[in-house]
C-alpha positions as CSV (number, residue, x, y, z in Angstrom):
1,X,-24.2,167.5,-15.7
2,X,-25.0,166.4,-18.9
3,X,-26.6,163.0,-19.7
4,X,-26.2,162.8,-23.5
5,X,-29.0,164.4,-24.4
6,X,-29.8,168.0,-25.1
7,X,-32.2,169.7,-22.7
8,X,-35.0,172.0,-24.5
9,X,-34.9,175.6,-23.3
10,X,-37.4,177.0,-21.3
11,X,-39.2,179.3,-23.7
12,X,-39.7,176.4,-25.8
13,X,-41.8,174.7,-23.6
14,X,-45.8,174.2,-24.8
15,X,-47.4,177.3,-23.3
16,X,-50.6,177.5,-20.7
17,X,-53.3,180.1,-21.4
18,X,-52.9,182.8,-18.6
19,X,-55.5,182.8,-15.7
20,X,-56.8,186.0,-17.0
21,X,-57.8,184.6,-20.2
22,X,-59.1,181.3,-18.3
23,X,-61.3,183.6,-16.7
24,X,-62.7,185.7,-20.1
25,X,-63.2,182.0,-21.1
26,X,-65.1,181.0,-18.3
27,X,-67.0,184.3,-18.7
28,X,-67.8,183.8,-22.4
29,X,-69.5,180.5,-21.7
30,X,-71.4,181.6,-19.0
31,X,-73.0,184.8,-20.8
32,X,-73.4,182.1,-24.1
33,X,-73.7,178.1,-24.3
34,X,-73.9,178.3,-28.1
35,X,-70.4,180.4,-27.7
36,X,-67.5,177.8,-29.4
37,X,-64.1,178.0,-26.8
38,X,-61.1,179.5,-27.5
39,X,-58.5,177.0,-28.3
40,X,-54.8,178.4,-27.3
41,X,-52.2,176.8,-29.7
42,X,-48.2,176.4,-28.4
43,X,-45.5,177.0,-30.4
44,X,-43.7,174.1,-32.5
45,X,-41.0,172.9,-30.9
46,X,-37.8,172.6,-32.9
47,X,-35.5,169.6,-32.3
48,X,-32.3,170.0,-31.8
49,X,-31.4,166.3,-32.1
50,X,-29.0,165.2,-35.2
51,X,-28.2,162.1,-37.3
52,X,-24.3,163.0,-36.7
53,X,-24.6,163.3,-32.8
54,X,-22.5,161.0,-30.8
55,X,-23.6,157.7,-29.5
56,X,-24.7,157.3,-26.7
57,X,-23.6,155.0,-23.9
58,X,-25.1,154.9,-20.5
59,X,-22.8,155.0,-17.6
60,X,-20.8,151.7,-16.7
61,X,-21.3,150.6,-20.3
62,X,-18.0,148.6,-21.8
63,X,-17.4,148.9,-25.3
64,X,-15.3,145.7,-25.9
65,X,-18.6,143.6,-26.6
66,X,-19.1,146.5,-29.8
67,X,-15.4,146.2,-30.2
68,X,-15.4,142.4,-30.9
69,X,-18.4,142.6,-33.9
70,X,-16.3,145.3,-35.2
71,X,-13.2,143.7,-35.3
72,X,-15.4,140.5,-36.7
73,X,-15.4,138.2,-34.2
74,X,-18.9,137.2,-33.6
75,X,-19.9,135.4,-29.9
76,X,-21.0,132.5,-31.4
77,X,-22.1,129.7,-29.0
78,X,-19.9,126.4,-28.4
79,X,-20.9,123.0,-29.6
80,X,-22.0,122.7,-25.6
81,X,-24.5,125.3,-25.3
82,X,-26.0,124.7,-28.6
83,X,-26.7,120.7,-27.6
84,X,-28.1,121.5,-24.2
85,X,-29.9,124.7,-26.2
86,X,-32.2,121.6,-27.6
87,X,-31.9,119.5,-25.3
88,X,-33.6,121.8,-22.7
89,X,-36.1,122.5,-25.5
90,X,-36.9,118.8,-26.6
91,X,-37.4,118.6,-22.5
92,X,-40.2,122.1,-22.3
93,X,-41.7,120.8,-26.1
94,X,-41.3,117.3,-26.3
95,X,-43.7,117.5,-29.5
96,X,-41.3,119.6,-31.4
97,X,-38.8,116.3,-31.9
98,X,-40.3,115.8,-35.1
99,X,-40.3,119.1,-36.8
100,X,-36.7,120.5,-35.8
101,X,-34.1,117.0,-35.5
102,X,-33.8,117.1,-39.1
103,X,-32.5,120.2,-38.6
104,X,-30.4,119.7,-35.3
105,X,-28.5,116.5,-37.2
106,X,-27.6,118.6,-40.0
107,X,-25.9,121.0,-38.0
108,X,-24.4,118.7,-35.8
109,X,-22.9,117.2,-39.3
110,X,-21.2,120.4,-39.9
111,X,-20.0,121.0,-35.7
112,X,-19.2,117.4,-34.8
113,X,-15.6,116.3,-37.1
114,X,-13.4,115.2,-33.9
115,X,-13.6,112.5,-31.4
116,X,-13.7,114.8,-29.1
117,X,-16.4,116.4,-30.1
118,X,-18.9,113.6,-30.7
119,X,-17.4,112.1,-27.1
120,X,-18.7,115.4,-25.3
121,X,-22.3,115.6,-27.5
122,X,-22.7,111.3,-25.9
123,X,-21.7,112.9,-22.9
124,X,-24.3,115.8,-22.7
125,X,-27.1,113.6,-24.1
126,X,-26.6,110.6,-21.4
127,X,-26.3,113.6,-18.5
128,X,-29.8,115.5,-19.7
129,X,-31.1,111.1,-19.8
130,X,-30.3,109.9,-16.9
131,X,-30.7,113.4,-14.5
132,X,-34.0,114.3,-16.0
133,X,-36.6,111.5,-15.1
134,X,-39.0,112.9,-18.2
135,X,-36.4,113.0,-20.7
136,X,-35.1,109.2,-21.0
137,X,-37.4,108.3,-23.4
138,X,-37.3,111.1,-25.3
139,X,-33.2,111.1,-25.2
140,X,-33.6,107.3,-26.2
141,X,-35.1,108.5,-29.6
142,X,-33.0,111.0,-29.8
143,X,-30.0,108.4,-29.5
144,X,-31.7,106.3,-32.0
145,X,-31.9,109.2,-34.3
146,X,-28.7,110.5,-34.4
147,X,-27.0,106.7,-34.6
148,X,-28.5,106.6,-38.2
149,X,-27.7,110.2,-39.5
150,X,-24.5,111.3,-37.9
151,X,-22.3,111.1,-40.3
152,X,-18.7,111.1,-38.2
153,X,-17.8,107.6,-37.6
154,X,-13.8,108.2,-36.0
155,X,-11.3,105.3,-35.0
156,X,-12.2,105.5,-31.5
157,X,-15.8,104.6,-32.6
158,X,-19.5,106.2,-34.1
159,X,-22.2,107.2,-32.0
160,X,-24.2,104.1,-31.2
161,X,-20.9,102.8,-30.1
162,X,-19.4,106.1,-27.7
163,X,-23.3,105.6,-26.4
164,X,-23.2,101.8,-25.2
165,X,-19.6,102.4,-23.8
166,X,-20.6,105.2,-21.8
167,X,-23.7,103.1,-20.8
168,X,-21.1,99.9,-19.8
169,X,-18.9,102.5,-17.5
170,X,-22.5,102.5,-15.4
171,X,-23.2,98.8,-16.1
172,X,-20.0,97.5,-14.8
173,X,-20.7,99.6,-10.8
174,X,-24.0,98.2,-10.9
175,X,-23.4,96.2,-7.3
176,X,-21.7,98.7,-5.6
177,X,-24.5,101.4,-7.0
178,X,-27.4,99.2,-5.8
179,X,-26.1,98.9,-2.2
180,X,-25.0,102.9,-1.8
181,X,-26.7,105.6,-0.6
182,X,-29.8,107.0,-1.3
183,X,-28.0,109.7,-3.8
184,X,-25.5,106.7,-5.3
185,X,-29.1,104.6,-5.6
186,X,-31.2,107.2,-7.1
187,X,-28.6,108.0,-10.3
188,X,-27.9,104.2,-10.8
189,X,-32.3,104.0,-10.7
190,X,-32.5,106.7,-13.8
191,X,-30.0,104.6,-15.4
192,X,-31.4,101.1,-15.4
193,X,-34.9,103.1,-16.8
194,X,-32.9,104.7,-19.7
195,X,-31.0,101.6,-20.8
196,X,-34.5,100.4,-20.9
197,X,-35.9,103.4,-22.7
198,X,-32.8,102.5,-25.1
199,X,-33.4,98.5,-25.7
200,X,-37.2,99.6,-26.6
201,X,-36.0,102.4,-29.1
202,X,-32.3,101.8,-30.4
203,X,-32.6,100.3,-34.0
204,X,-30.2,98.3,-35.1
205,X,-29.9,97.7,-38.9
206,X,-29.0,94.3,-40.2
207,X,-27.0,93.3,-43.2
208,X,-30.0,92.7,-45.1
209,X,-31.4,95.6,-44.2
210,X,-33.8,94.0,-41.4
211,X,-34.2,96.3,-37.7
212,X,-33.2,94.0,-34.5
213,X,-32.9,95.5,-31.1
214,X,-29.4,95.5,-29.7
215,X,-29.1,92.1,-27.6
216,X,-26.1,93.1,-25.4
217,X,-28.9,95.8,-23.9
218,X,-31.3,92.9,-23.2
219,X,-28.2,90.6,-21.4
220,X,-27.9,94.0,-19.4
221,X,-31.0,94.3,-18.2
222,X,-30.9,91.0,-16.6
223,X,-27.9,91.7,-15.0
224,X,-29.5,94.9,-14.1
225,X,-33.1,93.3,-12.7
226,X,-30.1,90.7,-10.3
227,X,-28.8,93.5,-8.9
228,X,-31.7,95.1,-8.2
229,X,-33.2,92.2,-6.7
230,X,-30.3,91.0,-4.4
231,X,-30.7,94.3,-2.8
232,X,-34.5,94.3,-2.3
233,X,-34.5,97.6,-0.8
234,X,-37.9,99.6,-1.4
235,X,-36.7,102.0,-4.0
236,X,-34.6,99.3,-5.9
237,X,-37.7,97.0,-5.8
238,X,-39.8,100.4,-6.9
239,X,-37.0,100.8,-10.2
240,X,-37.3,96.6,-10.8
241,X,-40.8,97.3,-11.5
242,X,-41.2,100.0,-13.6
243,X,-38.5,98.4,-15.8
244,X,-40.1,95.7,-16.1
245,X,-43.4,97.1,-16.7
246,X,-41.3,99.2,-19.7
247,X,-39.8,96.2,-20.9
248,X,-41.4,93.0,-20.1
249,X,-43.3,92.3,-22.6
250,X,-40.6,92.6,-24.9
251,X,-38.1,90.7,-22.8
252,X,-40.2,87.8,-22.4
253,X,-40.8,87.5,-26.3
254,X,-37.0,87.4,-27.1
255,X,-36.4,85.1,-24.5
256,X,-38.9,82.7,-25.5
257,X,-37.8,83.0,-28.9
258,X,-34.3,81.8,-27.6
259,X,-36.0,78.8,-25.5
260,X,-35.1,80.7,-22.3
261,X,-37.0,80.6,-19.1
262,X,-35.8,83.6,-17.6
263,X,-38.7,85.6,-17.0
264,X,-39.8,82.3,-14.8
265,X,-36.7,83.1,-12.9
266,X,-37.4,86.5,-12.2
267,X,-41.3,85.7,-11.4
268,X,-40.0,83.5,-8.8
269,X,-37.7,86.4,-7.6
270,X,-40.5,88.3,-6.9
271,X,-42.5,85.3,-5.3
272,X,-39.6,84.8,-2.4
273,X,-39.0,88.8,-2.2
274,X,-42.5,89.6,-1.6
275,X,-42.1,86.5,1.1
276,X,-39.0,87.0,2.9
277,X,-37.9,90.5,1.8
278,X,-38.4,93.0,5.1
279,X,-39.8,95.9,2.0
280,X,-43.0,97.6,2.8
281,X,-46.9,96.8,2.5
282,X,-46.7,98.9,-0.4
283,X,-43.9,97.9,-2.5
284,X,-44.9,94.0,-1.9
285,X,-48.9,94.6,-3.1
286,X,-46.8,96.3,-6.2
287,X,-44.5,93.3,-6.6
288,X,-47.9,91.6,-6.4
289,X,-49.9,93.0,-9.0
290,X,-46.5,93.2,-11.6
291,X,-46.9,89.3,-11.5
292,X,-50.9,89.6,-11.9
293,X,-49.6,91.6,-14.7
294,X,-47.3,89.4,-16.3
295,X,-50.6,86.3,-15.6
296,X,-52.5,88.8,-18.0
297,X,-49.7,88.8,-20.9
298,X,-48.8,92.1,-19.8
299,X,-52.2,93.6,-20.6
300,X,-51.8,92.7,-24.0
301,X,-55.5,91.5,-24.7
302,X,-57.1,91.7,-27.9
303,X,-61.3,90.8,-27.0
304,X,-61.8,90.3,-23.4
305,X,-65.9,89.5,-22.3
306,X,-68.5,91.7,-21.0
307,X,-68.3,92.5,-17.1
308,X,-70.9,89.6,-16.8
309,X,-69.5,86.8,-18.7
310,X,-65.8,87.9,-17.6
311,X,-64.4,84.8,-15.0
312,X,-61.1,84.2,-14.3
313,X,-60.7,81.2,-16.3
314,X,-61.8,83.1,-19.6
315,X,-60.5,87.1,-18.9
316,X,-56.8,87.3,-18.2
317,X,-57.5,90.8,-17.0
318,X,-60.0,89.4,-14.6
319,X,-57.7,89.8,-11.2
320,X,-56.5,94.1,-13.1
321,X,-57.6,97.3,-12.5
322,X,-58.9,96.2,-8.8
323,X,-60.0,99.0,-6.3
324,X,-58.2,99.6,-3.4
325,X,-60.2,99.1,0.0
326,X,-59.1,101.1,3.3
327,X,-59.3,100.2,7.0
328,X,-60.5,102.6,9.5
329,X,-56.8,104.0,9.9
330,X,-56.8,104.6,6.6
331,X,-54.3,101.8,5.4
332,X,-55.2,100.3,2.0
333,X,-55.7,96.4,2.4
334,X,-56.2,93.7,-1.1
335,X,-56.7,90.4,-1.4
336,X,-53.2,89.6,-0.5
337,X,-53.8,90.8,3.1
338,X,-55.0,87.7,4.9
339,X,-54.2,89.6,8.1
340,X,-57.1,92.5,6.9
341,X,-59.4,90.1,6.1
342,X,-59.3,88.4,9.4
343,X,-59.9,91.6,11.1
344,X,-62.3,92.9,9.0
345,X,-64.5,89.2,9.2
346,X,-63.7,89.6,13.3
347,X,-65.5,92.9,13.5
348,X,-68.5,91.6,10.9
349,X,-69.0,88.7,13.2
350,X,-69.3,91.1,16.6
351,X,-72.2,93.4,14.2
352,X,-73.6,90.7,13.3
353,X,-73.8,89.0,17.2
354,X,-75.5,92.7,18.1
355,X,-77.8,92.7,15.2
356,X,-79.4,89.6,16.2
357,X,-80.1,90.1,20.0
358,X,-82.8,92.9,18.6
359,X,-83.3,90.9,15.6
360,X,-85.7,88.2,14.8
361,X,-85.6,86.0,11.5
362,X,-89.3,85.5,10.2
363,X,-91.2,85.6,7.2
364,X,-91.5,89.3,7.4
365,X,-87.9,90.1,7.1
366,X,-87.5,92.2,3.7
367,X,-85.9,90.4,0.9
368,X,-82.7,92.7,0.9
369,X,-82.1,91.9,4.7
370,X,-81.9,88.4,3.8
371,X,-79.1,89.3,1.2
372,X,-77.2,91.1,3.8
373,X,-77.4,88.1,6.0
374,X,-75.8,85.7,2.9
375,X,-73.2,87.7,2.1
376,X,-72.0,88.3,5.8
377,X,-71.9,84.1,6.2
378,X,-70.5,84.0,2.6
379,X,-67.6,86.4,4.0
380,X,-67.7,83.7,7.3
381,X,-66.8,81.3,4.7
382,X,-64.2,83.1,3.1
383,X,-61.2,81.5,1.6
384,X,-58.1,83.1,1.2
385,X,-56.2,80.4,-0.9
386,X,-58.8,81.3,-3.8
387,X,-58.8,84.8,-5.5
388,X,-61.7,84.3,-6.6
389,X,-63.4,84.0,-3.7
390,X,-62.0,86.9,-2.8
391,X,-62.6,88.8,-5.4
392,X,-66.2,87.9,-4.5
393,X,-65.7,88.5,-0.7
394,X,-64.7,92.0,-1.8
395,X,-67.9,92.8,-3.9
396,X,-69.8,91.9,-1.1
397,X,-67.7,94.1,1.5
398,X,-69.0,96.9,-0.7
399,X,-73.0,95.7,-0.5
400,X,-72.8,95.5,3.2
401,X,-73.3,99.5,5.0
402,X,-71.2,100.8,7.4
């Protein structure tokens, strides 16, 4: 059965030198090492392949896909596929946003001329935001991109505006969302981060031409931080504070340029959640260091001292970056853990009972012994109102061997 191509005959086939003359070769060589071998040389083949042959289609081939370029109708993609194209891309190589948006607006300029359209490219943009965890900032400048150089701006509304409706139709299921499942929970969590990636980067211009942020995002976010709060659950405790390590800063300045006191408020929050919410150990030691955090003016110091001068009355950062200390079991224990402490003095007392029945203070005792000995009555002495003290009972946890 033919398969489309033209076998070669037989006698065409490159020829072997017969045994016999493999032999005489053999021979030859033997009798003479300076003898040169013979080299046998096969025939050319001649193609029989042409230019006006038909083509060829392997079997189960359909010809409408050919049919359709003939006819002129290219498979171009739809507005869809092209958006999440880039957006898929912008999520891989988040460092090409730069080089190609210039390029995406411009066709989106020559695609999007319908409210429809420009309602599904909000659409696909909020989706790729708020279902991909690594994408909400980048689909926040993205937003704020595309709200200054699309140039469509229907009845029914321009970009910046489609965006911060679809956002509302989240907004306003915000109490029923922070009470549902785990599923329900988890999509209203990657919203409340984008609408904070979007009050950070959405630009709004001003009559005279200055850049504000947009303020009905910040009333959200409050709305958004009560919600989250009234149902101190771990994971919506978990969202309240990455938000408001995202935002906090920020927030905090605008309120206080408006004479409000509502990052107090939320402070507080926090206080009474992290004493009469039933969350875990380790969402109330984050709760815990958020509001050493916020102490610190959210990090932002310009000169703090040296490690020797640094106290807590002079080094807002003083109380930051602390190491994290672990029981015998393995469960991490800070200065907020009265209970820890207690145990961990308990068992220091019952060493140091053992030490001293073999033990006799006198003027031999090495210098460094003595040391151990102060900081095991300093820890005896410890006071767990103070974090300073702590902090000190904490340093000398790590002098004493196990």
């Amino acid at each position: 059965m033919s398969d489309g191509f033209d076998r070669a005959p037989e006698q065409t086939r490159p020829l072997r030198a017969p045994p016999s003359s493999q032999d005489k070769i053999s021979q030859q060589n033997s009798e003479s090492a300076m003898a040169k071998p013979q080299v046998v040389v096969a025939p050319v083949l001649m193609s029989k392949l042409s230019a006006n042959a038909p083509e060829f289609y392997p079997s189960g081939y359909s010809s409408n896909y050919t049919e359709s370029y003939e006819d002129g109708c290219e498979d171009y993609p739809t507005l869809s596929e092209y958006v999440q194209d880039f957006l898929n891309h912008l999520t891989e190589q988040p460092g090409s946003f730069e080089t190609e948006i210039e390029q995406f607006a411009e066709t989106l300029n020559g695609w999007v001329t319908t409210d429809d359209a420009l309602q599904e490219l909000v659409e696909l943009i909020y989706q790729q935001a708020t279902s991909i965890p690594n994408f909400s900032y980048m689909g926040a400048r993205l937003c704020n991109y595309l709200s200054h150089h699309l140039t469509i701006s229907p009845q029914s509304g321009n970009f910046r505006q489609l965006l911060l409706q679809r956002c509302r139709t989240e907004y306003e299921v915000k109490d029923q969302a922070a009470k549902g499942d785990e599923v329900t929970r988890k999509r209203f969590h990657a919203f409340v981060l984008f609408l904070g990636e979007l009050y950070l980067n959405l630009e709004i211009k001003g009559t005279n031409g200055q850049v504000t942020r947009a303020d009905i995002l910040q009333v959200g976010l409050r709305e958004l931080l009560n919600a989250l709060f009234s149902n101190p659950m771990d994971d919506n405790l978990i969202c309240a504070v990455k938000l408001l390590k995202l935002t906090g800063s920020v927030l905090e300045d605008a309120w206080k340029e408006k004479g409000k006191t509502d990052m107090e408020e939320i402070i507080q929050r926090i206080e009474n959640v992290v004493l009469d919410a039933n969350c875990s150990r380790d969402v109330k030691q984050m709760l815990l260091k958020l509001v050493e955090l916020r102490s610190s003016n959210w990090g932002r110091v310009h000169a703090t001292s040296t490690y020797r001068e640094a106290t807590p009355e002079n080094d807002p950062n003083y109380f930051m970056n602390e190491p994290t200390f672990y029981t015998s079991d393995g469960v991490p224990f800070t200065a907020a853990d009265p209970d820890i402490w207690m145990i961990l003095m308990m068992r220091w007392t019952q060493r140091l009972k053992k030490l001293m029945k073999n033990f006799v203070w006198n003027q031999s005792v090495s210098e460094n012994s003595k040391v151990k000995f102060q900081h095991i009555s300093f820890i005896k002495q410890f006071r767990y109102g103070d974090l300073a003290e702590q902090r000190k009972a904490r340093k000398c946890v790590t002098l004493i061997p196990n």
